[in-house]
N, CA, C and O of each residue as an XYZ file, in Angstrom:
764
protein
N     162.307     55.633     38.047
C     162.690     56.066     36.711
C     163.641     55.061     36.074
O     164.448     55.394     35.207
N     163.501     53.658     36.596
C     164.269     52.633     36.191
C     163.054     52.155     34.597
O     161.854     52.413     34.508
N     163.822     51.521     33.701
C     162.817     51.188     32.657
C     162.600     49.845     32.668
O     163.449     48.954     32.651
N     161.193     49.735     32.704
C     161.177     48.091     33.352
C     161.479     47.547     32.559
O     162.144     46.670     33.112
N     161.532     47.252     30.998
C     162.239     45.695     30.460
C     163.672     46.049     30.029
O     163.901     45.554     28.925
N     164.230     46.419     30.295
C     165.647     46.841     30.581
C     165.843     46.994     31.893
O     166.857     46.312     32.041
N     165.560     47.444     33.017
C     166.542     47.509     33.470
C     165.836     46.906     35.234
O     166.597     46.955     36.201
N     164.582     46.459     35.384
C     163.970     45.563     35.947
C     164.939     43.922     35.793
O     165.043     43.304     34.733
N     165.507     43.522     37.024
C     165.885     42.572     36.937
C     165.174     41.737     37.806
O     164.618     42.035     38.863
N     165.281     40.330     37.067
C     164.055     38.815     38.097
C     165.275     38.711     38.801
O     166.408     38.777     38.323
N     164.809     38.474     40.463
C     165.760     38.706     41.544
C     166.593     37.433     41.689
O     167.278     37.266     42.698
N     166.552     36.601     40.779
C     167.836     35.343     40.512
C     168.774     35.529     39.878
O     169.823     34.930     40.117
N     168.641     36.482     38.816
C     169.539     36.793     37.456
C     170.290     37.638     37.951
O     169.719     38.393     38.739
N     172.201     37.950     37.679
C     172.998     38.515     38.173
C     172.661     39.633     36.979
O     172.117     39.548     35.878
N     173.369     40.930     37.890
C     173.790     42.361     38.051
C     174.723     42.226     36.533
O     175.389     41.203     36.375
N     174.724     42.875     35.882
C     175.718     43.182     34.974
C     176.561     44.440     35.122
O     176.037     45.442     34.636
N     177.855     44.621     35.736
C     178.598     46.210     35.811
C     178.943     46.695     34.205
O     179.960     46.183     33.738
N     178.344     47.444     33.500
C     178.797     48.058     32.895
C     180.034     48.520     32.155
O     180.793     49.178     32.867
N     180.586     48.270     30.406
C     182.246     48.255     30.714
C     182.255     49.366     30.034
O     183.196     49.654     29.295
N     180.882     50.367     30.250
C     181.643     51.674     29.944
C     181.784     52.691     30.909
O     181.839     53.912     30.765
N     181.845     51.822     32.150
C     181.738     52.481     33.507
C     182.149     51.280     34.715
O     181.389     51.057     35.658
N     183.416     50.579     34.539
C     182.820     49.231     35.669
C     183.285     49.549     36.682
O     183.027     48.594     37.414
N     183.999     50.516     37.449
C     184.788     50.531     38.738
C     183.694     51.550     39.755
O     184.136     52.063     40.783
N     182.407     51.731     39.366
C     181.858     52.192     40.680
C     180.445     52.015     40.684
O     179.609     52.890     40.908
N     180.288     51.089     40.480
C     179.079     50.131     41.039
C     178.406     49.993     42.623
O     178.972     49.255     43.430
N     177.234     50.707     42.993
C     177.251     50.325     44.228
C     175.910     49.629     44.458
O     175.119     49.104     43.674
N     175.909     49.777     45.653
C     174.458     48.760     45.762
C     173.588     50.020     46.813
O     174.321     50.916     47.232
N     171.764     50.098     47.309
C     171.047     50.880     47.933
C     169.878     49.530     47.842
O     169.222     49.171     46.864
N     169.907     48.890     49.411
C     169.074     47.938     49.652
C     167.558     49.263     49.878
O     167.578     50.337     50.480
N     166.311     48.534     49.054
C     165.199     49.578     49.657
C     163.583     48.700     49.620
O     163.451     47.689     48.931
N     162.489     49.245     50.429
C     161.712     48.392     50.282
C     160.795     48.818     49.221
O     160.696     50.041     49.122
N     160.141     48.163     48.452
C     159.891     48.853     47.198
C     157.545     48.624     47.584
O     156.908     47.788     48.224
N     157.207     49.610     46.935
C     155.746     49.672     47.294
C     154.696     49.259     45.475
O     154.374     50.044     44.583
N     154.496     47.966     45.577
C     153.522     47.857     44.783
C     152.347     47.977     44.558
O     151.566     47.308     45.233
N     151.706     49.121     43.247
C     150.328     49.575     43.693
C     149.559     49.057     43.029
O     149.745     48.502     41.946
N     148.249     49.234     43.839
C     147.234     47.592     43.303
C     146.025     48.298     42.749
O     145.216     47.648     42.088
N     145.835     49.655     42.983
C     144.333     49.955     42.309
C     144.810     51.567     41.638
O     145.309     52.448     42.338
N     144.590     51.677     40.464
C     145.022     53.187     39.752
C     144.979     53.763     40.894
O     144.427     53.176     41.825
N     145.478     54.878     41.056
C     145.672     56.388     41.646
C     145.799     57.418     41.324
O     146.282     57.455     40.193
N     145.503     58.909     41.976
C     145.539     60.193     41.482
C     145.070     60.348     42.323
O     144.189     59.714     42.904
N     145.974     61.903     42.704
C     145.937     62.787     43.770
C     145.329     61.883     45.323
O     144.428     62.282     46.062
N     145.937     60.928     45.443
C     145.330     60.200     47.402
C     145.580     61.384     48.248
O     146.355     62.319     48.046
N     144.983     61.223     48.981
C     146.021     62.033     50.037
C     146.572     60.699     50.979
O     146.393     59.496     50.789
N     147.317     61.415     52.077
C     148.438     60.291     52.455
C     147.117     59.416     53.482
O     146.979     58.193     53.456
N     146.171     60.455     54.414
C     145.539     59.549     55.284
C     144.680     57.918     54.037
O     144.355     56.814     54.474
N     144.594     58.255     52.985
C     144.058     57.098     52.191
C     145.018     56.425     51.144
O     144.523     55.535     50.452
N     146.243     56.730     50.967
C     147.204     56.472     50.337
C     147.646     54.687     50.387
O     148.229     54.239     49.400
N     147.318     53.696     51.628
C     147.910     52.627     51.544
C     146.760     51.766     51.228
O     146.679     50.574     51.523
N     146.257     52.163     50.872
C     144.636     51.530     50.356
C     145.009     51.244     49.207
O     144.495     50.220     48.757
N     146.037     52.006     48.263
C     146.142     51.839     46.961
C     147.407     50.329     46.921
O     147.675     49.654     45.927
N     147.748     50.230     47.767
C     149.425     49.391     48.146
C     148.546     47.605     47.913
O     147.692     47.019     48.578
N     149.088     47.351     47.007
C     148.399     45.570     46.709
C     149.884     45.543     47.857
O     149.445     45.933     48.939
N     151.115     45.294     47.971
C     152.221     44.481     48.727
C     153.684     45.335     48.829
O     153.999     46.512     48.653
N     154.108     44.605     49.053
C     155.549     45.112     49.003
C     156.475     44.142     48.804
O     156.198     42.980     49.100
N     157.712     44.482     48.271
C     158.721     43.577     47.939
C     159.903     44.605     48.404
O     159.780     45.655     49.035
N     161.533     43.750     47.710
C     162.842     44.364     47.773
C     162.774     45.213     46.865
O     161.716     45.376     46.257
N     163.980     45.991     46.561
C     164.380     46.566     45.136
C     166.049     46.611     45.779
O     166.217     46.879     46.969
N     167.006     46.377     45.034
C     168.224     46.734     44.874
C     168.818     48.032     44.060
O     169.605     48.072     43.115
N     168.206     48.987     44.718
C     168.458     50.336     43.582
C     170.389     50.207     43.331
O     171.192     50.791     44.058
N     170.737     49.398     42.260
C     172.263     49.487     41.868
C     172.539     50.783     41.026
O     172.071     51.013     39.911
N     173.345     51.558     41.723
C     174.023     52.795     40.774
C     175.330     52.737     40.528
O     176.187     51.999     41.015
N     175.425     53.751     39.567
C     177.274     53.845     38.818
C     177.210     54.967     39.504
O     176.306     55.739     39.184
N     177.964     55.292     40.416
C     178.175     56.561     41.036
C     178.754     57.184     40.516
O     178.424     58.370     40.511
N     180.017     56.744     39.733
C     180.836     58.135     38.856
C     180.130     57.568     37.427
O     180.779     58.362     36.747
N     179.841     57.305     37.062
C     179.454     57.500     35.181
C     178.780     58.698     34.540
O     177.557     58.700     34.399
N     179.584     59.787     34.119
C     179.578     60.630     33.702
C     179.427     60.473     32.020
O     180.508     60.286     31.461
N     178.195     60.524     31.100
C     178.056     60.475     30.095
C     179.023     62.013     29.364
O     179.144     63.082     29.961
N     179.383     61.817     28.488
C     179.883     63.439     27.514
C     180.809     63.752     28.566
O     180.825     64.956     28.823
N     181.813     62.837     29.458
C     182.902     63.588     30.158
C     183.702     64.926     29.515
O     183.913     65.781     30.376
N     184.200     65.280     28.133
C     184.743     66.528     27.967
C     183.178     67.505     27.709
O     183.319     68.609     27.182
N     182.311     67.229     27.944
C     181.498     68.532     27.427
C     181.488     69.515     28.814
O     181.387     69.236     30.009
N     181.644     70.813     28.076
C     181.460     71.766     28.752
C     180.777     71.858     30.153
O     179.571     71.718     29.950
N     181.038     72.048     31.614
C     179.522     71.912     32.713
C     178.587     72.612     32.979
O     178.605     73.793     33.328
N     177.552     71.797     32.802
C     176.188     73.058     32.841
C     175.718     72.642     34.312
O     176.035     71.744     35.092
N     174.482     74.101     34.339
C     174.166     73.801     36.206
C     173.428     72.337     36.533
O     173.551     71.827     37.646
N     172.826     71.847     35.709
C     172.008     70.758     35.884
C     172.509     69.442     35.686
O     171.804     68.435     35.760
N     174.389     69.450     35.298
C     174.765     68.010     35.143
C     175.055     67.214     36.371
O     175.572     66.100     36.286
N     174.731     67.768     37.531
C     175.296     67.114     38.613
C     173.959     66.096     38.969
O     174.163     64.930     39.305
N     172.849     66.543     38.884
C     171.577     65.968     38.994
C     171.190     64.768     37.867
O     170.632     63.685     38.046
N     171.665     65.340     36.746
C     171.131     64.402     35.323
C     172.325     63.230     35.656
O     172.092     62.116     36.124
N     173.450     63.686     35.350
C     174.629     63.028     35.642
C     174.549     61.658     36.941
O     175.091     60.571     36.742
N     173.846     61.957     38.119
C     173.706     61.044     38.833
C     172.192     60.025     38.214
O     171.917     58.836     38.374
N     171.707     60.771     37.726
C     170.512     59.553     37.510
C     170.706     58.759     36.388
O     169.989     57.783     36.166
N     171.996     59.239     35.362
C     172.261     58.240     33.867
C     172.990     56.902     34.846
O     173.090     55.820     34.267
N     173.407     56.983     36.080
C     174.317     56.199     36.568
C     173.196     55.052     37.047
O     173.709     53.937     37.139
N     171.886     55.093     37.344
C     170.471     54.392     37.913
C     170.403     53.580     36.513
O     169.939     52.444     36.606
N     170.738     53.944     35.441
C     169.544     53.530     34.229
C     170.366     52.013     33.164
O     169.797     51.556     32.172
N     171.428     51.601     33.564
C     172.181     50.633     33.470
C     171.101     49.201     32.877
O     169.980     49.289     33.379
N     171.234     48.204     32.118
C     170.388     47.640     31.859
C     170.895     46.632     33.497
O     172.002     46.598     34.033
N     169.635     45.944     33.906
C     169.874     44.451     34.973
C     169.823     45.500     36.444
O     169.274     45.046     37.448
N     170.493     47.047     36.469
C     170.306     48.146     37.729
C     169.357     47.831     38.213
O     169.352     48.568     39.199
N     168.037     46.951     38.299
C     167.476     46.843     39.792
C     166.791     45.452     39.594
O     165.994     45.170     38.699
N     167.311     44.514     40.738
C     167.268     43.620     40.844
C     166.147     43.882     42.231
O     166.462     44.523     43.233
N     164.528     43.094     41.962
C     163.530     42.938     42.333
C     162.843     41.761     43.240
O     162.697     40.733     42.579
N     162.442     41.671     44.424
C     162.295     40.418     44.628
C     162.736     40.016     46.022
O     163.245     40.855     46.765
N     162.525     38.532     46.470
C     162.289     37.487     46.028
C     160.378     37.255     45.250
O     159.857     36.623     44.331
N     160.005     38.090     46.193
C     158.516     38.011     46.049
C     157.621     39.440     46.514
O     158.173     40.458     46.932
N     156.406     39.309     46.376
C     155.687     40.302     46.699
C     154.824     39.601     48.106
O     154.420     38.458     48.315
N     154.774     40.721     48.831
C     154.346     40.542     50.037
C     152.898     41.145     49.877
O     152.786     42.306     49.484
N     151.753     40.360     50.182
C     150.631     41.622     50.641
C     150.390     42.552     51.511
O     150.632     42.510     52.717
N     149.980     43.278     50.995
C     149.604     44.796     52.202
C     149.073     44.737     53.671
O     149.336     45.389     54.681
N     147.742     43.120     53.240
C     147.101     42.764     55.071
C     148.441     42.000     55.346
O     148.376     41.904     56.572
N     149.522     41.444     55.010
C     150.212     40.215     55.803
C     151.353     41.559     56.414
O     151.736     41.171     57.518
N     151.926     42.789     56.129
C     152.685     44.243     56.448
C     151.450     45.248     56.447
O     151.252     45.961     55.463
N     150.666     45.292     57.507
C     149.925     46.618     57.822
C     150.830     47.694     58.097
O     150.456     48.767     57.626
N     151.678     47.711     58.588
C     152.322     48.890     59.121
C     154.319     48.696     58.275
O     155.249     48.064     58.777
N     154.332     49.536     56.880
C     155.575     49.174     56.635
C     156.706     50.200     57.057
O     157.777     50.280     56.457
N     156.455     50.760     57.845
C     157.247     51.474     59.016
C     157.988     51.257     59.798
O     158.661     52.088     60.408
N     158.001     49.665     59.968
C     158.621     48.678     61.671
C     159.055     47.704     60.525
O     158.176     46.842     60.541
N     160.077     47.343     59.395
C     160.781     46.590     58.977
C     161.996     46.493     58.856
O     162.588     47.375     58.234
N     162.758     45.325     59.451
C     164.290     45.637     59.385
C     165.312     45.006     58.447
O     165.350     43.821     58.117
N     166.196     46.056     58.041
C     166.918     46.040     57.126
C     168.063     45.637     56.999
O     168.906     46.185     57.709
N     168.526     44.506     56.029
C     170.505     44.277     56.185
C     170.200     43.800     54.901
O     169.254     43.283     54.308
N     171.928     44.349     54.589
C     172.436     43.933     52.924
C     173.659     43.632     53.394
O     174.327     44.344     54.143
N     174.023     42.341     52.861
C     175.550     42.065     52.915
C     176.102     42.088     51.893
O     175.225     42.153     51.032
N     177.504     42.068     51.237
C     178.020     41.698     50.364
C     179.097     40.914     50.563
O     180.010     41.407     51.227
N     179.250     39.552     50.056
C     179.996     38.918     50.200
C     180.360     38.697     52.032
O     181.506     38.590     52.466
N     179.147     38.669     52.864
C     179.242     37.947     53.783
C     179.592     38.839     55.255
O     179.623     38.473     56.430
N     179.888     40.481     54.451
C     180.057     41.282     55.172
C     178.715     42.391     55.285
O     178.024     42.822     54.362
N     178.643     42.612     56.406
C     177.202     43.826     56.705
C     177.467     45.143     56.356
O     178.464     45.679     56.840
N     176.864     45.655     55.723
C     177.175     47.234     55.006
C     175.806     48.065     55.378
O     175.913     49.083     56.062
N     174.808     47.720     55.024
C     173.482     48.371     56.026
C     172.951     47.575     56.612
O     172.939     46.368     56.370
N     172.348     48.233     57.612
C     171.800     47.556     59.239
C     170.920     48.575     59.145
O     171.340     49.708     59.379
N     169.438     48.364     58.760
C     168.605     49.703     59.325
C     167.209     49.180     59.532
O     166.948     47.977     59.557
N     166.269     50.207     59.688
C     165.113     49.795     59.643
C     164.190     50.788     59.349
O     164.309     51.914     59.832
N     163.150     50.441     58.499
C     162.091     51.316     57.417
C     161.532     52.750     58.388
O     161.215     53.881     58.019
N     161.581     52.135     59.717
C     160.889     53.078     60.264
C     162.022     54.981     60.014
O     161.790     56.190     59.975
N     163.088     54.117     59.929
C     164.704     55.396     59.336
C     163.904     56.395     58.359
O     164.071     57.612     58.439
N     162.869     55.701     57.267
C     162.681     56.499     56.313
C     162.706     58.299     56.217
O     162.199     58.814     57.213
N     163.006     58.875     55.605
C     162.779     60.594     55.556
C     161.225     60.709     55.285
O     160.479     61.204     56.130
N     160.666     60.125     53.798
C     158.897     59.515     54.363
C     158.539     58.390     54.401
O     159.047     57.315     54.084
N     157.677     58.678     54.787
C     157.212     57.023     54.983
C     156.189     56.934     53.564
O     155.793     57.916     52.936
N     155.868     55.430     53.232
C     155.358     55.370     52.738
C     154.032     55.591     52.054
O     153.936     55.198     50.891
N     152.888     56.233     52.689
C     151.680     56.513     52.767
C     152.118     58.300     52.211
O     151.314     58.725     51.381
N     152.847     58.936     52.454
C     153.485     60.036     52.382
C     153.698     60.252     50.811
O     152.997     60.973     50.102
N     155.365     59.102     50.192
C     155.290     59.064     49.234
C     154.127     58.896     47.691
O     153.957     59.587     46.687
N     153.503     57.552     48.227
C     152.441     57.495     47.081
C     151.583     58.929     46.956
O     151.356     59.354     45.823
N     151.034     59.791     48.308
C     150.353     60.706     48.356
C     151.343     61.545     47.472
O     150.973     61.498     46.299
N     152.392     62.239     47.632
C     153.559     62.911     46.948
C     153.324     62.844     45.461
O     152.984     63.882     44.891
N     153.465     61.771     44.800
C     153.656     60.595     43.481
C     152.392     60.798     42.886
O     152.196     61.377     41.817
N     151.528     60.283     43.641
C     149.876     60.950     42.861
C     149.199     61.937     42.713
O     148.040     61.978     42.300
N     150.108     63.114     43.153
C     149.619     64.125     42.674
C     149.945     64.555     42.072
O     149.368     65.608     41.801
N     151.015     64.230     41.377
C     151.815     64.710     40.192
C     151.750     63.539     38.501
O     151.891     63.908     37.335
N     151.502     62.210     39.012
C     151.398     61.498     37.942
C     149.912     60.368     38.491
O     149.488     60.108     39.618
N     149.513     59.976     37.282
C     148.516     58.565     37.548
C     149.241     57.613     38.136
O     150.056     57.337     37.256
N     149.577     56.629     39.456
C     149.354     55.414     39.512
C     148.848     54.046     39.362
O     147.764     53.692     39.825
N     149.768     53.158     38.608
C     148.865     52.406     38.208
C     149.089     50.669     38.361
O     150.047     50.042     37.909
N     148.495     50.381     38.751
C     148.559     48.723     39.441
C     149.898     47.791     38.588
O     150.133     47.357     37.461
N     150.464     47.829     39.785
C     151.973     47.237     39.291
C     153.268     48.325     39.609
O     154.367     47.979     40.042
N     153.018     49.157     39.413
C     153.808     50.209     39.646
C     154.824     49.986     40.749
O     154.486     49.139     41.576
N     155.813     50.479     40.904
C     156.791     50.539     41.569
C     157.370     51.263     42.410
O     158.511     51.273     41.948
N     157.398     51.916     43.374
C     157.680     52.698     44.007
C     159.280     52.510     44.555
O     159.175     51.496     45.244
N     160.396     52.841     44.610
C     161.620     52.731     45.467
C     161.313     53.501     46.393
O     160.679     54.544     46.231
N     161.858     52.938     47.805
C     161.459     54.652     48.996
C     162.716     54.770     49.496
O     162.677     54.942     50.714
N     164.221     54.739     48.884
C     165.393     54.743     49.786
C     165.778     54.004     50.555
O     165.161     53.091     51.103
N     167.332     54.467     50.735
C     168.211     53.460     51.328
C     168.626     53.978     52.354
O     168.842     55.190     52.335
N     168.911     53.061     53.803
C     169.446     53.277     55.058
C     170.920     53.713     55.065
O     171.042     54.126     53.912
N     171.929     53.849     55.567
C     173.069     54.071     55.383
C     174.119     53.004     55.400
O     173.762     51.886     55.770
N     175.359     53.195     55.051
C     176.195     51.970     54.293
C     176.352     51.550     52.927
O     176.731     50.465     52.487
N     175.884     52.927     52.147
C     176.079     52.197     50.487
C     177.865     52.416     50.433
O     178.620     52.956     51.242
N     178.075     51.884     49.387
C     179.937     51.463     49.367
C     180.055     53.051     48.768
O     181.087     53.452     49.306
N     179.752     53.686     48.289
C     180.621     55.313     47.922
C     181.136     55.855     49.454
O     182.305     56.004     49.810
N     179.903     56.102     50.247
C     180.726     56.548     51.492
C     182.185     56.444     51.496
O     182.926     57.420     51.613
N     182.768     54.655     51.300
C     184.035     54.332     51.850
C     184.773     53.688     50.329
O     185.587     52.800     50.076
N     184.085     54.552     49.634
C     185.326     54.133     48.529
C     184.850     52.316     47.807
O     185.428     51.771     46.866
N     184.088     51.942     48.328
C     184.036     50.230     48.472
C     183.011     50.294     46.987
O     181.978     50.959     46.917
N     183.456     49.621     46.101
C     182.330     49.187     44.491
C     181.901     47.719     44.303
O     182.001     47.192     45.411
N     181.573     47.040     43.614
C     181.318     45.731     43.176
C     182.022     45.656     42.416
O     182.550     46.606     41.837
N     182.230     44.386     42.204
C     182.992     43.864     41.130
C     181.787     42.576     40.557
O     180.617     42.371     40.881
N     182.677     41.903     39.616
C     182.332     40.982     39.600
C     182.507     39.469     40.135
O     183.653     39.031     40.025
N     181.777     38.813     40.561
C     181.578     37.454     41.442
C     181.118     38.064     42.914
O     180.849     37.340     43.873
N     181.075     39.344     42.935
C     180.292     39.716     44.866
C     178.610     38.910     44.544
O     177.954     38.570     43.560
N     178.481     38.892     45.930
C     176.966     38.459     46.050
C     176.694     39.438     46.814
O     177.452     40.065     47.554
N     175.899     39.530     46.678
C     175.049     40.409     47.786
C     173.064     40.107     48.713
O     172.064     40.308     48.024
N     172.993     39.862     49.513
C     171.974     39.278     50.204
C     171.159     40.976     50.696
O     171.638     41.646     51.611
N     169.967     41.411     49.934
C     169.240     42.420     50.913
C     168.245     41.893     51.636
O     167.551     41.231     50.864
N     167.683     41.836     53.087
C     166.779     41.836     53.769
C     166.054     42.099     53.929
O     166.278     43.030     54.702
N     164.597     42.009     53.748
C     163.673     42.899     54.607
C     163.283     42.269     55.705
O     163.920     41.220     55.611
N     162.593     42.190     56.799
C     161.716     41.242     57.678
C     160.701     41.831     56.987
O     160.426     42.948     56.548
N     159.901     39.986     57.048
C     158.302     39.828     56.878
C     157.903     39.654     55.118
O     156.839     39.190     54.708
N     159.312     40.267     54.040
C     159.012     39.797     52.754
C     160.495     39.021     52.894
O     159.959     38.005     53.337
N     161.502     38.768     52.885
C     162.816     37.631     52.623
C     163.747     38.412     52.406
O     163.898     39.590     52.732
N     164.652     37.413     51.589
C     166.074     37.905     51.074
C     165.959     38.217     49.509
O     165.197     37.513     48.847
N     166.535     39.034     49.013
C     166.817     39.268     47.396
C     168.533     38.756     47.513
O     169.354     39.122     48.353
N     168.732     37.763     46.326
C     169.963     37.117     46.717
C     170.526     38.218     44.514
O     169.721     38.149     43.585
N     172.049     39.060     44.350
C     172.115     39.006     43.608
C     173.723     39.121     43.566
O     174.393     39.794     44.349
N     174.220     38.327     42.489
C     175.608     38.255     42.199
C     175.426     39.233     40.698
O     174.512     39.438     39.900
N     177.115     39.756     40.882
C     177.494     40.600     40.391
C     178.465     39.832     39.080
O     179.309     38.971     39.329
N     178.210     40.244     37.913
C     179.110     39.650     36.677
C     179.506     40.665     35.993
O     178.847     41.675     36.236
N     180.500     40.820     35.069
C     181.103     42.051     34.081
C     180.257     41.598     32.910
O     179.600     40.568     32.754
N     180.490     42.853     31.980
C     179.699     42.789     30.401
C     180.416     42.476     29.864
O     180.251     42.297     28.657
C-alpha cells in the first residue's frame, strides 16, 4: 500500500525522514515478490508460477506519526494511524535488482541481515516467515487482481529500532541482505 511514484524509491537514492515527523524513523529489511503473469484467485499449490523474481524492499516507517494529533480517538486510529507512518514519499527503498524465480526456486531458505551504520540489527532468515510466500500471493489474489510488476512486501525478521527506542537520522546508512539477490545499500537525509 506504498504508492509507487512517490513513495517507491531506486535503491541508490537516499531515504528522506520527514520534518513533520523526523525523530522515529525506522527501518523493516523484507524480501519483496515480483509478479510476472496477471493473477486471480491462485491457490497457494500454483501460486509461484505467477512470481517472475524477487528482490529487497526496505519497508521504512514513522512509527509515531500521528496525523490530527488533538482529534478526538476513534477505535480504528491505532490501525490507520500506523499505516499513514508507511506512506512517506522515498519510504521504500527497492533493489539492488530483481532476481528470477528459476535462479530462487525455493524462497523459504534465504538469509537475512540489515545493518545500520555498521552495526547488525536483524539476523534472520525467510524461512522465519508467519507465511510463506506461495501462501501470501494465494491470500492477495483472492481478494484483488495481480498484475505483472506488482509488489508484494512479506515482512520483517526481528530487530527493527522501535523495539529499543533506536530511529534514523540523517547520514545512517543502512545495508539490507538477502542471499542469492545482494545488498540494498540506503542512506538516510532530512527534508
Amino acid at each position: 500500500m506504498k504508492p509507487p511514484t512517490t513513495t517507491l524509491n531506486h535503491p541508490y537514492k537516499p531515504v528522506v525522514i520527514p520534518k513533520i515527523s523526523p525523530d522515529t524513523t525506522d527501518w523493516e529489511l523484507e524480501l519483496a515478490v515480483v509478479i510476472g503473469r496477471k493473477c486471480k484467485g491462485v491457490s497457494e499449490a500454483e501460486a509461484l508460477q505467477y512470481v517472475a523474481g524477487y528482490t529487497i524492499i526496505n519497508d521504512i516507517s514513522n512509527r509515531k506519526y500521528r496525523p490530527n494529533p488533538g482529534r478526538k480517538k476513534r477505535e480504528k486510529d491505532t490501525f490507520f494511524d500506523w499505516l499513514h507512518g508507511k506512506w512517506h514519499d522515498t519510504f521504500c527503498p527497492c533493489g539492488p535488482c530483481v532476481v528470477s524465480s528459476e535462479t530462487i526456486p525455493d524462497p523459504q531458505n534465504l538469509p537475512m541481515k540489515l545493518t545500520v551504520n555498521g552495526k547488525t540489527w536483524q539476523d534472520g532468515n525467510t524461512s522465519q516467515m508467519i507465511f510463506p510466500v506461495a501462501a501470501l500471493v494465494a491470500f492477495i489474489s483472492a481478494m484483488v487482481t495481480l498484475e505483472p510488476g506488482d509488489l508484494i512486501s512479506t515482512g520483517t525478521p526481528s530487530g527493527v529500532g522501535n523495539t529499543t527506542g533506536t530511529y534514523l537520522k540523517p547520514g545512517d546508512v543502512m545495508n539490507g541482505s538477502i542471499g542469492g539477490i545482494g545488498t540494498l545499500v540506503t542512506t538516510m537525509v532530512g527534508e
